[in-house]
N, C-alpha and C positions, 0 to 999 in steps of 0.2 A: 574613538575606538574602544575605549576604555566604560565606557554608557551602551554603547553595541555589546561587548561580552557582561557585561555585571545584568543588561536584559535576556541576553540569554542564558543566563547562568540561572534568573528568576523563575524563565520560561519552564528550564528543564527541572526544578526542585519543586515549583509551586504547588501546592496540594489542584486534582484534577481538577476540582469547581462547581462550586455547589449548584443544589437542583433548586434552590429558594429558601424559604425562612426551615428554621425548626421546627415539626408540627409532631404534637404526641405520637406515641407509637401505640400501635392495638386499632389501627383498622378504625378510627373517629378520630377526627377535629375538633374545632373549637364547635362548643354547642352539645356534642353528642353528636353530630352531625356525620355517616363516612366520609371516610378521606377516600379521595380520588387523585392518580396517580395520572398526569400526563406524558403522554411520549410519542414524537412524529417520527414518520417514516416516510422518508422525501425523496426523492430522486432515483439514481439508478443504484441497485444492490451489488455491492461490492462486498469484499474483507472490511475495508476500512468501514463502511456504512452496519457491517455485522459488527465491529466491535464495538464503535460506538452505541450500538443498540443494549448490545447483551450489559457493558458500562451502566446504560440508562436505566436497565430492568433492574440492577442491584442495588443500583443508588434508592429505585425508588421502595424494591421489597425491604431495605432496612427501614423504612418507615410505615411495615407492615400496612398497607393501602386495604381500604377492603374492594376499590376497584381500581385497573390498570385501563386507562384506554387512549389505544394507541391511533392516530389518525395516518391512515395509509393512502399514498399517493405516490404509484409511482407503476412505470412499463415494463417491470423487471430488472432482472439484471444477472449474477453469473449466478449460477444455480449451486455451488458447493458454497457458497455466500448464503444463499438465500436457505439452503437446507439445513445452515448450524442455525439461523436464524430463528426457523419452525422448532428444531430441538428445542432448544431454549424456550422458545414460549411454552412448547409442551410440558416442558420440565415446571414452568412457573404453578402448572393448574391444580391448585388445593381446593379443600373450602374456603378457605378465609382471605384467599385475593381471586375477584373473578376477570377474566381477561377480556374487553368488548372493543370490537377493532368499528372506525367511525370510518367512512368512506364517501368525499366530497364528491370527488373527478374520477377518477378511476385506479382497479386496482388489476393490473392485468399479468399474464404471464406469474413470475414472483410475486407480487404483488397479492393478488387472487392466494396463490399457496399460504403465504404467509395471512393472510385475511380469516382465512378457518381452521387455523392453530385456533382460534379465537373462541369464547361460550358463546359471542349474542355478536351481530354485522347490523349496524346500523347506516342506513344508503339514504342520499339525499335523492330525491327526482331528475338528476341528470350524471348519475355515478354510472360504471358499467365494472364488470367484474368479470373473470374465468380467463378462457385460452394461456392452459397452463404447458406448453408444447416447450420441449428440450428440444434445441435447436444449437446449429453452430453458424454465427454470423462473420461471415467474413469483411474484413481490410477496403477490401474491394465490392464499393458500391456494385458492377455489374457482375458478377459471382451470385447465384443463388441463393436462399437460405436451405441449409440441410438441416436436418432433423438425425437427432441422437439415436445410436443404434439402441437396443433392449436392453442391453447393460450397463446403460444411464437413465435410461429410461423408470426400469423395474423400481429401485429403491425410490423414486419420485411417486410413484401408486401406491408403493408400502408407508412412507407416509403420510399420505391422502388419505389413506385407509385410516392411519391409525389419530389421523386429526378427526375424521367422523367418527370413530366408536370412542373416542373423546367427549367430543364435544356434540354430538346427536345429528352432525349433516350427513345427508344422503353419502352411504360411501360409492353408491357406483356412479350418480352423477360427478362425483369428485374427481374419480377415473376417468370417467371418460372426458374431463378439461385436460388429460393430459394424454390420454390412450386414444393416440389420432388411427390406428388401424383396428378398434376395435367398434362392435356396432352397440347401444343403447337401448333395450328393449323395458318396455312394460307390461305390466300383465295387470289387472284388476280383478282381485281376489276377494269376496267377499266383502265389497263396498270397500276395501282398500287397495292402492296403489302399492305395490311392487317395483321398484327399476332394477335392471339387471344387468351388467356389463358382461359382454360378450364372454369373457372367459369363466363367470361364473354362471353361465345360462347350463351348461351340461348339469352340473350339481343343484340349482334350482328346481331342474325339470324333474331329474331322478327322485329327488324329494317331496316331490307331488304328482302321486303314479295318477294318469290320465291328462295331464295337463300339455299342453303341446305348445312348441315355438310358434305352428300359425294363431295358438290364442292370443298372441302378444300383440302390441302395435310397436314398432319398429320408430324409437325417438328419435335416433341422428345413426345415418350410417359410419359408412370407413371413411379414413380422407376428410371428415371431420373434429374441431374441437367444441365445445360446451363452451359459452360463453351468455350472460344473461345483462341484460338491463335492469336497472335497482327495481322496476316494478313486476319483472318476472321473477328477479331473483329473490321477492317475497313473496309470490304468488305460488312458488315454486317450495317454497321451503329452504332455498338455498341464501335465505338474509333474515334478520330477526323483524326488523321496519322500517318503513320510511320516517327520514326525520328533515325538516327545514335545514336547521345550523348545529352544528357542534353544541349550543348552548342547553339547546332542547334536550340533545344527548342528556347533557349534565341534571336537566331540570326531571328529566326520567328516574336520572338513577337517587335522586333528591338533594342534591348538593347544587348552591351557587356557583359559578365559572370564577367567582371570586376567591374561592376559598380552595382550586385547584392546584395542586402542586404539581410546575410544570421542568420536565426532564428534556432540556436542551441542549444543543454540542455545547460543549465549552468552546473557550476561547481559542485555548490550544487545538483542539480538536478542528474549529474551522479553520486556525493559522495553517494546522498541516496540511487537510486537505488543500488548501490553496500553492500552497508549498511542493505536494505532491506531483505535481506534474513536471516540477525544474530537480527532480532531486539528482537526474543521474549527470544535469548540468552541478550542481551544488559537490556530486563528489566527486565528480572530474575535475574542477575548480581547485576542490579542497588537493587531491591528488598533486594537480599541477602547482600549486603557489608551494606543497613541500618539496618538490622537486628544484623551482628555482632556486629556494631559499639554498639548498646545499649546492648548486651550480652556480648562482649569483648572488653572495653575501649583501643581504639588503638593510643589516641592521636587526634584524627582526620582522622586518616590514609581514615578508612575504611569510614568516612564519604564523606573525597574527592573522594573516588572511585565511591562511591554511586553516588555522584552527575557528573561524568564525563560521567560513563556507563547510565544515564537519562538521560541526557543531550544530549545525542549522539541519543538515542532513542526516545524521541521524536523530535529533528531535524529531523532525518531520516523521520519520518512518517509525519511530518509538510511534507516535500517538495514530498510527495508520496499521500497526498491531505487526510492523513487519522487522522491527528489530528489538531485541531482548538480549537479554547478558552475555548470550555466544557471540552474538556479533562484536557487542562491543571488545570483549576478552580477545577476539582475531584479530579486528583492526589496532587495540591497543598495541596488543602482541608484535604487529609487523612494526609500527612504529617506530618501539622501544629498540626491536633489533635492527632498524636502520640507523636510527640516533648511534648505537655500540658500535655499527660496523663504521659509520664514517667518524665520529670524535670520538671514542674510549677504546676500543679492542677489535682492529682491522680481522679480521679471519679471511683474508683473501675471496671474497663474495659470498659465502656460505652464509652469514648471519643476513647478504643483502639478498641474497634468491628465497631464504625461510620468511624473511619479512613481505616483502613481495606477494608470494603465495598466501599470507596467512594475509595480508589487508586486502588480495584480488577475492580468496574466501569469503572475508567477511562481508566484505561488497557485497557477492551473488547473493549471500543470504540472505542481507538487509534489505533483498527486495523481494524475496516471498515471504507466506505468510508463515505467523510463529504455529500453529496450533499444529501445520504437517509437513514445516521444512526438511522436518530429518526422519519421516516415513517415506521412505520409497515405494512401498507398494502401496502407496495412497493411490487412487486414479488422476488424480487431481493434480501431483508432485511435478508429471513429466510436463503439465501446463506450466505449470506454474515457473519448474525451470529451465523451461523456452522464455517465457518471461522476462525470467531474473536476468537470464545472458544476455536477453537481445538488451535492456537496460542500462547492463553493466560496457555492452559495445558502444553504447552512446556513451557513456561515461568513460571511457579509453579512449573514443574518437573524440572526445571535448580535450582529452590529455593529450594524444600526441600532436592534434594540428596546436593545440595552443603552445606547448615546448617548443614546434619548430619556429612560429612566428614570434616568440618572446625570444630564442636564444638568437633569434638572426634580427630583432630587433631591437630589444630591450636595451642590449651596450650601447647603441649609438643615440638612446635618448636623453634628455635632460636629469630628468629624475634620476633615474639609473647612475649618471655624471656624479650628480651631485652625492648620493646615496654610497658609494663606493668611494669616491676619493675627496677629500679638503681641496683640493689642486683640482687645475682646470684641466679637463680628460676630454683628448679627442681618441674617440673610441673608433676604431678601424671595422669598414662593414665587413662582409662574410666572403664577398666578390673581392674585394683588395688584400684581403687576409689571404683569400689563395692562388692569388695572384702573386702574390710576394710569397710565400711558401718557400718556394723556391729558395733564395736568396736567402732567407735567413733560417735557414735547417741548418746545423751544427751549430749558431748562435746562444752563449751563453748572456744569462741573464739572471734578473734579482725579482723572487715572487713581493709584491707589496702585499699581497693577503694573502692568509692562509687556502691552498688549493685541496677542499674536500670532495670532490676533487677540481671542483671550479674555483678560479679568484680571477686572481689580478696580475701582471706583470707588469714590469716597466722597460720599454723600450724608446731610447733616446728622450725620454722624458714622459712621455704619454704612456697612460694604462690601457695593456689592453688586454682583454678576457682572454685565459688559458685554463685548459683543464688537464689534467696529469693523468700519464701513462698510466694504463692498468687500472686506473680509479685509486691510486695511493694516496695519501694525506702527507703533503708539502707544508710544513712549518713557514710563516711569512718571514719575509726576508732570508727569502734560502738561492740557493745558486742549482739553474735548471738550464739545460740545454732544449731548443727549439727541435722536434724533432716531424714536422707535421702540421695540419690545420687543415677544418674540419667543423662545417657548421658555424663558422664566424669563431669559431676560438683557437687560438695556438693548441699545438698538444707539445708539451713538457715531458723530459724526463730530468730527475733531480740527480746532478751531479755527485752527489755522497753514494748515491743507490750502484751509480754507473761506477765509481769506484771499487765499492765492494765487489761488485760483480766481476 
């Protein structure tokens, strides 16, 4: 156990993990040669896949690259993800690093978006690109796909827009991969091509008095997206060229594949994500083993589990960008006032309801994302905490079925035997306990451990689990009367208490 937390302990301090060796900074290599920054874009676009990006872009601009190029592969993913994503590259584009997205398989929906942030799209002969359509996929395979009203829609064309007057791609073809009820026109004007997106056809035409919508040809109606094949989408204007392999990329821009610095997850970074999907199992866990520890004195046992399966879940969701020093300071917070309310300074539940509150907070937090947990009028917030709750109900339904079955199970096992008492304990199950109820309500007795408000009593020789009235704190070896039982434990009241009273 002790090699279990000294590696997590590693995990959570270790500097994030470097991108490869040291290479000068100022934009050349060894040789003279530019430096060339790599960084992939894999699978589906999430939070977590945005921070590890924007991560990779920093890592690699401190070693001022004079090119970034990013290999994109993937069918989208959520779109307030993929659109901090495009921010970010667009924020990258100076002179002195140029940004060239490489495209094997395909870059579709997000994918596509994120591809013409980019100066130059390099597509191999079997890549495909575009249908950039804001959509909401439902849970449920036989449910439709719906499409995003206007108001999710709009800021995804503003910018489309502002990635073409960036970076020189056609802005209404851009539009229209994402403006499925808008129609595509051309016009050819003076041995040049014109495209025009439906909502900017009125201001085109008025701009050139005689010119009429039947002079146009009509590219893609309503009810359609733009989407292109690597050899349209250079015939098109909408890719810079075709290339065989990523190497070629490299041998274009004049550098060896050898001398590239390449910007991979770290370690941490694939531990969480894999991590990610058990977390609201890891803090239900974590929850329940500090719950026993104060209902059944395990030594410590249940306390180190508690802190291993925490420990592990917020890791996890630190390098998944979803927990930062609020969360921690809540959950710390509730801790420390359960710790005070059951061993140092009882307040009659008040320190246990603030604690409560302030680790069920930190929870919900620790599953949305940090950059707009605490903007409400994000659009994004009320997903996001639909989310966090339904997470955090997984993580209370791992807690309360596992309380029931550890407190109606755990006394009558061996470990537990052993763990609680030197003497040999036959632990009475939860059906006999109240079965005999009866019979021994007004029975005084001697606590063998301390009940915070769980321990131990002894009756007629054997231990068997009680927990104390009101949730008080019973000193071992105190004199309690039997007043109840209840989920496999006696319920005590401590005779000094019933005196004063």
């Amino acid at each position: 156990m002790l090699h279990w937390l000294l590696g997590l302990l590693l995990v959570a301090v270790a500097p994030f993990g470097q991108g490869g060796e040291a290479t000068p900074a100022g934009g050349q290599g060894a040789g003279g040669k530019p430096l060339v920054a790599f960084i992939p874009i894999d699978g589906a676009i999430d939070d977590h896949r945005a921070g590890q990006f924007e991560r990779a872009v920093d890592r690699a601009l401190a070693l001022s690259p004079r090119y970034i190029v990013c290999r994109i592969a993937t069918d989208g993913g959520a779109l307030d993800a993929a659109m901090r994503m495009l921010e970010r590259i667009l924020a990258v584009g100076d002179e002195d690093t140029e940004l060239i997205a490489f495209i094997d398989t395909r870059a579709y929906s997000a994918g596509a978006l994120l591809a013409y942030g980019h100066r130059r799209i390099y597509m191999t002969d079997q890549a495909y690109i575009g249908d950039i359509g804001v959509i909401f996929v439902s849970q449920d395979p036989a449910e439709p796909i719906k499409y995003a009203p206007e108001k999710l829609e709009s800021p995804v064309r503003a910018l489309l827009r502002q990635a073409g007057q960036h970076n020189g791609w056609d802005q209404a073809k851009l539009q229209k991969m994402t403006a499925r009820n808008q129609e595509l026109w051309r016009f050819d004007i003076d041995g040049r091509q014109h495209f025009v997106i439906e909502d900017d056809l009125p201001a085109f035409l008025a701009a050139r008095p005689g010119l009429r919508k039947e002079d146009g040809v009509l590219i893609l109606g309503k009810d359609r997206l733009l989407t292109y094949t690597a050899k349209e989408a250079v015939a098109e204007g909408m890719a810079t060229a075709l290339v065989k392999d990523l190497d070629e990329v490299y041998r274009l821009l004049g550098v060896e594949p050898s001398a590239v610095q390449r910007f991979l997850p770290s370690r941490h970074e694939l531990i969480a994500e894999t991590l990610g999907g058990w977390a609201p199992l890891l803090a239900g866990l974590a929850l329940l083993l500090l719950l026993l520890e104060f209902k059944m004195p395990s030594g410590g046992l249940f306390l180190i589990g508690a802190a291993v399966c925490g420990l592990l879940f917020l890791v996890c969701q630190y390098w998944l960008d979803l927990v930062g020093a609020a969360e921690i300071i809540l959950i710390a917070f509730g801790i420390l006032a359960l710790i005070t309310e059951f061993f140092l300074f009882p307040t009659g539940g008040l320190l246990l309801i603030a604690g409560l509150l302030a680790i069920g907070g930190g929870m919900i937090f620790a599953f949305m994302p940090d950059s707009f947990q605490f903007e409400i009028g994000d659009e994004r917030w009320r997903g996001a905490m639909g989310h966090a709750l339904i997470q955090s109900l997984l993580a209370l339904t791992v807690l309360t079925i596992g309380a029931i079955v550890a407190i109606a199970a755990l006394p009558r096992t061996r470990a537990m035997r052993v763990l609680a008492s030197e003497a040999a304990i036959d632990a009475t199950t939860a059906g006999d306990l109240e079965q005999q109820a009866r019979a021994l309500i007004g029975k005084r007795v001697r606590t063998r451990t301390m009940l915070r408000p769980s321990g131990f009593v002894i009756i007629d020789g054997r231990d068997v689990p009680a927990v104390a009235e009101h949730g008080v704190l019973v000193p071992a070896d105190s004199e309690v009367e039997i007043v109840g039982a209840q989920l496999g434990e006696l319920v005590v009241r401590p005779v000094e208490a019933e005196a004063r009273a």
